[in-house]
Every structure is written in structure tokens, then in C-alpha cells.
N, C-alpha and C positions, 0 to 999 in steps of 0.2 A: 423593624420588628413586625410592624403591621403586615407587611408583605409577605414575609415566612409565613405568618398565620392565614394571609387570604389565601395561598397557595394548599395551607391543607383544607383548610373551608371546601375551597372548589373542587378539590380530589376525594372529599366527602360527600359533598354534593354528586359529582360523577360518580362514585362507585353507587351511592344510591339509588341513581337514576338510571343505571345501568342493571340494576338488579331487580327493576318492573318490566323490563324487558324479557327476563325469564321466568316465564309461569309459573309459577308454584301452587299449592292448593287452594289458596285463599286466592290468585288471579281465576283460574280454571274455575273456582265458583262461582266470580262472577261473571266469568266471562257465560257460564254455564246457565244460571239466572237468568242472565240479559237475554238470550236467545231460547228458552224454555218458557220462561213466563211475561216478562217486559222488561224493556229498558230501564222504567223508573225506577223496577224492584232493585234492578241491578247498581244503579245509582244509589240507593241507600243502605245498597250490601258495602258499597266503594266508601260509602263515608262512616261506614261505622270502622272498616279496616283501617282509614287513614288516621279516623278517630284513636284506635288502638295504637297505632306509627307514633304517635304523640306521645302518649302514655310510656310506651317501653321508651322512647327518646329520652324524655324526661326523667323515668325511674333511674335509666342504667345513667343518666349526665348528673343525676342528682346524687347515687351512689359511687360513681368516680370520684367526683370532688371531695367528697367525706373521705375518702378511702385515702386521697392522696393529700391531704389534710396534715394526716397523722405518719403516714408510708412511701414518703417520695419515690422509695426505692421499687415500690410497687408499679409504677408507671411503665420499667422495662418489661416487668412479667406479661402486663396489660398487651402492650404491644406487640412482642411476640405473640401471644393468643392469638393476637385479634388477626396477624401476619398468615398465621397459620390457620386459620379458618377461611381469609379471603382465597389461599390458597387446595384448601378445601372443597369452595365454590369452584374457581377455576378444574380441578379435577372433575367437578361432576358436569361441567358445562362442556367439556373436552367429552367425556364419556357419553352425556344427553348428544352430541352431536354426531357419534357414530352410532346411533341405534336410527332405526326405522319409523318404527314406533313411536306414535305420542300419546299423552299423558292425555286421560278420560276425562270429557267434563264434568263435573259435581254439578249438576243442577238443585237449587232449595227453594220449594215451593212454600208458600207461606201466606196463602191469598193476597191479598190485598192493602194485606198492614205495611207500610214500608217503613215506622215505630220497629215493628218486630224483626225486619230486616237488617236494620241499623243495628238493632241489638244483638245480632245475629254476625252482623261479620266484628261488633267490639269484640266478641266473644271468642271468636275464629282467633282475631290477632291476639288477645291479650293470654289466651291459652296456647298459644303456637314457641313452644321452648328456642326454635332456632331464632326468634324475632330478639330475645338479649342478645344471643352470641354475635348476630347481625349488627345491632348498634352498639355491641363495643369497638367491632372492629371498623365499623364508619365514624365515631368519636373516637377513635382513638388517632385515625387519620389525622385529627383539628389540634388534639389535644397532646398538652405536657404539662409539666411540674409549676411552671411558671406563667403557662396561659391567663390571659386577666377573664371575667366571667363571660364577656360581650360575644365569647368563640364558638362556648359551649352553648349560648343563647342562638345565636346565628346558623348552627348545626341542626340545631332540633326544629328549630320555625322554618329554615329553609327545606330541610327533607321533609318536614308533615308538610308543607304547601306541595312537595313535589309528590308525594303519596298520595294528595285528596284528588293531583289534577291526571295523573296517571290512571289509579284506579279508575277515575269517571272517563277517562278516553277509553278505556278498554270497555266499559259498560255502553258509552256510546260507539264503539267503532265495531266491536266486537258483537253484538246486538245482530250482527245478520250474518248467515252461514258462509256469505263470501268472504267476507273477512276473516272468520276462521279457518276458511282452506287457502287462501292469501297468504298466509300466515303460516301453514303448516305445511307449505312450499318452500320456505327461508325459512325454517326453523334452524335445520342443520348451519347454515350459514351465518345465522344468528348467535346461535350457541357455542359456536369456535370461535366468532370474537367476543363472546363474552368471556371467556376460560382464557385470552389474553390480554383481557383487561384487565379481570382478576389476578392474574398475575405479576400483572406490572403495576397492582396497586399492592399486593404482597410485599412485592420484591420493596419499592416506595416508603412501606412502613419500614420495615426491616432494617433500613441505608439508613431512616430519618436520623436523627439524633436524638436518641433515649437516654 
């Protein structure tokens, strides 16, 4: 029984960690940050978003379990969703990989407070709507009807560790323009395996047994 559940733990943990690899607003700002004004700033834009990662983990694992408390039945809808979003991702990772074009960086200037920077990317995450749709469909990976608590525990501490150490790599690595164009040389290659990751974590929920 332990094994079925490590199995989705780790395929929670992978899809998450697979999804800091493709930039999104809140990446693009700090990546933007870090090479505009300093490193640090960008560093405390990285721990207020990771700070936020916790939050929605916690909301939407703390709302699961209530929900499937009273609505077992609820668990396949759950799933499906969440199937259908990861698959979602995979379309637009397919689609981001045949454009040209990449996504603008946000720089946020803010002098010298990195207090205010913190506050600034909770703010980014905990107002960012895709961020539920996101950790249903990565607990929903871990989670069933019968899961004991230790799963949902293990979901949310293991992806907020992997969001505080992501976001600060990209703050640190991304901090100088080589890296950026580095980077925006493999993007396209990036983003085609990530559209088949997503989809073979898709397909993964969808087989599980609901």
C-alpha cells in the first residue's frame, strides 16, 4: 500500500518540478528582478512565491480532504479535472514550443526593501487563479478516498521545498544575461518535453484507479 502511494508522491513531485522549468509570470519576474535590480531582490521575490506554493498547497489539500470526507464520489470528478488541466499544460507547452518568440521579462523595482519584495511575489502567487487549478491536479496525483494524512503531508512539504529551491536557482542563475539567452536557445526543446511529460502525467491520473 505504501508503494502505490510513494509512486504517486514521486509523480507529484515530478510534475511539479517539471512545471519550474516552464516560465511563467511569476518565473519571468524574478527572473526579470534578478537581472534589473540584484540578485537578493530576486531572492526574496523567490521566497515569497514559494511562500505563496505552501499556501495554495495547503488551502486546496486542506479543502480536498473536507470535501472527500462527506463525497467520496467526488474524488473521480477531482481527477478527471485535474487530468484535464495537466493536459491543458501539455497543449500549451506543445504550442510555446513552436513559436519563436519568448515571453517578456517583468522586471519589479522596489529599492531596497527585500520585506517588500517578499510581499510582493506572496502576492503574485496567492492571487495567480492558475496556482489552485495547478495543486489540484498535482495532489490529486498522491491522493484517493482512502489515502491516510502522512500523503497529503508529504505533497505539500515536498513541492514547497522544491518551489523555495527552484525559484532561488533561477534568481541565482538567471541573475546574469548569459543565462538568459542560454536558456532561450533550448526553450523550444524544453517545452516539447515538457507537453510530453504533461501528458504522460495526464494520461497517469486518468488509468489510476478512481
Amino acid at each position: 500500500m505504501q508503494e502505490t502511494y510513494l509512486e504517486g508522491i514521486l509523480l507529484a513531485y515530478a510534475a511539479f518540478a517539471i512545471g519550474l522549468f516552464s516560465p511563467g509570470p511569476n518565473i519571468m519576474a524574478i527572473i526579470g528582478t534578478s537581472m534589473a535590480n540584484s540578485r537578493s531582490s530576486g531572492k526574496s521575490l523567490a521566497l515569497g512565491i514559494a511562500t505563496g506554493s505552501f499556501l495554495w498547497g495547503t488551502l486546496t489539500l486542506l479543502g480536498l480532504t473536507s470535501l472527500l470526507t462527506f463525497y467520496a464520489s467526488l474524488m473521480t470528478i477531482i481527477k478527471v479535472a485535474g487530468a484535464g488541466y495537466l493536459f491543458w499544460l501539455a497543449f500549451k507547452a506543445f504550442k510555446s514550443a513552436g513559436k519563436r518568440q519568448t515571453q517578456e521579462l517583468n522586471s519589479i523595482a522596489l529599492g531596497d526593501n527585500h520585506w517588500a519584495y517578499y510581499r510582493r511575489g506572496l502576492l503574485i502567487q496567492m492571487t495567480n487563479p492558475k496556482a489552485a487549478l495547478t495543486w489540484i491536479a498535482v495532489i490529486s496525483l498522491a491522493l484517493d478516498q482512502a489515502a491516510p494524512w502522512w500523503v497529503g503531508l508529504s505533497v505539500v512539504v515536498g513541492t514547497t521545498t522544491l518551489s523555495a529551491i527552484g525559484h532561488l536557482v533561477y534568481a541565482y542563475a538567471f541573475s546574469t544575461q548569459t543565462m538568459v539567452t542560454a536558456y532561450r536557445k533550448a526553450r523550444r526543446w524544453i517545452e516539447g518535453l515538457l507537453g510530453s511529460f504533461f501528458s504522460f502525467a495526464g494520461y497517469k491520473l486518468l488509468s489510476s484507479d478512481i
